[in-house]
C-alpha positions in Angstrom: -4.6 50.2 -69.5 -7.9 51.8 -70.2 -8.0 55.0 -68.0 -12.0 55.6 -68.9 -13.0 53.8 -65.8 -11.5 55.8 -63.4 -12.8 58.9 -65.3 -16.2 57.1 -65.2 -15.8 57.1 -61.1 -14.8 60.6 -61.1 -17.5 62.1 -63.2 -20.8 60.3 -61.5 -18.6 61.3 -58.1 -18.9 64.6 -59.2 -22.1 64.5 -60.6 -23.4 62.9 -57.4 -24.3 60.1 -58.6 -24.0 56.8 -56.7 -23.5 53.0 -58.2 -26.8 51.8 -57.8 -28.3 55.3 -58.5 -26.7 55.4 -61.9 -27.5 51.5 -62.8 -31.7 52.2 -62.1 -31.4 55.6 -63.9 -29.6 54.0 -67.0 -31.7 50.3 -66.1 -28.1 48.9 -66.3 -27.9 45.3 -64.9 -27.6 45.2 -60.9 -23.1 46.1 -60.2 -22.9 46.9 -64.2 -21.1 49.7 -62.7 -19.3 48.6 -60.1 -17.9 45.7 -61.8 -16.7 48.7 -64.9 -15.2 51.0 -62.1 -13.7 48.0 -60.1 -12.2 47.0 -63.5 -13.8 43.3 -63.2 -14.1 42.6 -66.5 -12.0 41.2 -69.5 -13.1 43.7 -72.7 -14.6 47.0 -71.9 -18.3 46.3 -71.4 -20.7 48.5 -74.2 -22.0 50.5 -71.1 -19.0 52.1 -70.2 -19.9 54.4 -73.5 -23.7 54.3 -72.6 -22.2 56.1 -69.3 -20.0 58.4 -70.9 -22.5 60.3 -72.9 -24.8 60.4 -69.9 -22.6 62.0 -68.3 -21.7 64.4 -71.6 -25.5 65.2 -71.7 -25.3 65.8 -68.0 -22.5 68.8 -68.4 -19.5 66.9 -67.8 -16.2 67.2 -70.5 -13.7 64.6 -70.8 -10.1 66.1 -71.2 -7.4 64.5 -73.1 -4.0 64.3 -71.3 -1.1 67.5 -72.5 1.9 68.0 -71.6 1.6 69.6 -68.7 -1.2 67.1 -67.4 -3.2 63.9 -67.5 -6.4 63.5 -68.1 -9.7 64.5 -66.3 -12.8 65.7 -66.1 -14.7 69.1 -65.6 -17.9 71.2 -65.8 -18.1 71.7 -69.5 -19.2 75.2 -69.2 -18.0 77.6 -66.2 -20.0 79.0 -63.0 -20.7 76.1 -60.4 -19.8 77.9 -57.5 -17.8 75.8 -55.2 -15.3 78.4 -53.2 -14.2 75.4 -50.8 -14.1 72.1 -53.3 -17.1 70.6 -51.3 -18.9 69.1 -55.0 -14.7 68.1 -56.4 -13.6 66.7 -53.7 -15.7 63.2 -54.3 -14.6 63.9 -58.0 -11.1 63.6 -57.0 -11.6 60.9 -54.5 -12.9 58.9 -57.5 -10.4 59.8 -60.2 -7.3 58.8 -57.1 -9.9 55.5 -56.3 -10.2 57.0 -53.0 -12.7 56.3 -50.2 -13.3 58.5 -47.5 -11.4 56.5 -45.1 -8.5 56.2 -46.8 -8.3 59.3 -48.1 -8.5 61.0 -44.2 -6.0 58.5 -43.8 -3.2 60.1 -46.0 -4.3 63.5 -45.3 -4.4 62.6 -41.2 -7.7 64.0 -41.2 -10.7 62.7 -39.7 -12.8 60.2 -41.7 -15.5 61.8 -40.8 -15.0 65.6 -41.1 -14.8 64.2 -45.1 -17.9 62.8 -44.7 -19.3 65.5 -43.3 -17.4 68.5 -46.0 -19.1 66.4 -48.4 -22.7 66.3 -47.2 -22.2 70.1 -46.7 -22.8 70.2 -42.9 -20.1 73.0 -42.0 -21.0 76.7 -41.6 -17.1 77.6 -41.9 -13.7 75.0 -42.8 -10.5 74.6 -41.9 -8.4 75.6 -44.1 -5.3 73.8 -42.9 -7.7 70.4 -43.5 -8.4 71.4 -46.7 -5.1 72.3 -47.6 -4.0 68.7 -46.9 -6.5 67.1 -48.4 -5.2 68.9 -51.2 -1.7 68.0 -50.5 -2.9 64.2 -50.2 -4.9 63.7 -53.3 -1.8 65.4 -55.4 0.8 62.7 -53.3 -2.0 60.6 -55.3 -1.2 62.4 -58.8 -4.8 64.3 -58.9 -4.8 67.5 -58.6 -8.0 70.4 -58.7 -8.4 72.0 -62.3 -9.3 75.5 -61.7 -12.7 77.1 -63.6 -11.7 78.8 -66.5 -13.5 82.0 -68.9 -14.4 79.3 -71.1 -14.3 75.6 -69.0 -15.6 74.5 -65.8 -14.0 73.3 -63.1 -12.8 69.8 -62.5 -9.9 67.2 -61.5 -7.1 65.6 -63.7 -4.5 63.5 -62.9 -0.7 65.7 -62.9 1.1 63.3 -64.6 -0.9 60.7 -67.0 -0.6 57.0 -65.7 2.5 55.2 -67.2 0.4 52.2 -67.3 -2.3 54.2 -69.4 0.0 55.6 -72.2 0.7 53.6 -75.5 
């Protein structure tokens, strides 16, 4: 299984992108790009590359999967302050295929203080809440990739899917 699709999702999540946003900035056909994240299609459609280096040009990195982790995505360069994970928690929503919902679901959080984290309409944050979200997306093998001296911040599977390695 091709994995770039869900790295697709994660990087316009975290570039704050949305579907249709992305498909009138690109002039993509009308659900080019939910039909590519939604996996819809039977060869990998040419955009999905068109998309990709937009999303290069637009600071994002593509990692390849190690040892010690999968693949993901990050900042390409470091210094995008985000103490509580506000801008990479949609990131790793989209890498886990996540929506909000389901996502407060697992973490037995309230759908909408998600929504709400992510629109950046809290002063101050729980940090037990956060902390399970945490806990939650890494129950969904993604985990937070910290900012490095050299790399941005971003989110990577822990282990690489077994249905994604050849």
């Amino acid at each position: 299984m091709d994995t770039l699709p869900d790295l697709l999702r994660a990087a316009r999540c975290l570039l704050g992108h949305s579907q249709t946003g992305i498909e009138v900035l690109l002039k993509l056909k009308f659900r080019s790009v939910y039909t590519l994240e939604a996996r819809r299609y039977k060869l990998l459609p040419r955009h999905a590359y068109l998309l990709k280096e937009k999303y290069e040009e637009e600071g994002i990195e593509f990692t390849k999967a190690a040892d010690e982790f999968g693949e993901g995505i990050r900042w390409r360069v470091p210094g995008k302050k985000d103490p509580f994970r506000r801008i990479m928690l949609p990131a790793a929503r989209g890498l886990a295929n996540l929506s909000q919902a389901q996502l407060a679901k697992i973490a037995d959080v309230d759908r909408s203080f998600i929504a709400r984290f992510e629109r950046d309409e809290f002063e101050a944050v729980s940090a037990e809440k956060l902390n399970r979200l945490e806990a939650a997306l890494m129950r969904e093998n993604v985990q937070f990739a910290p900012e490095t001296a050299t790399h941005g911040a971003g989110v990577r599977w822990i282990r690489q899917p077994a249905s994604a390695s050849k």
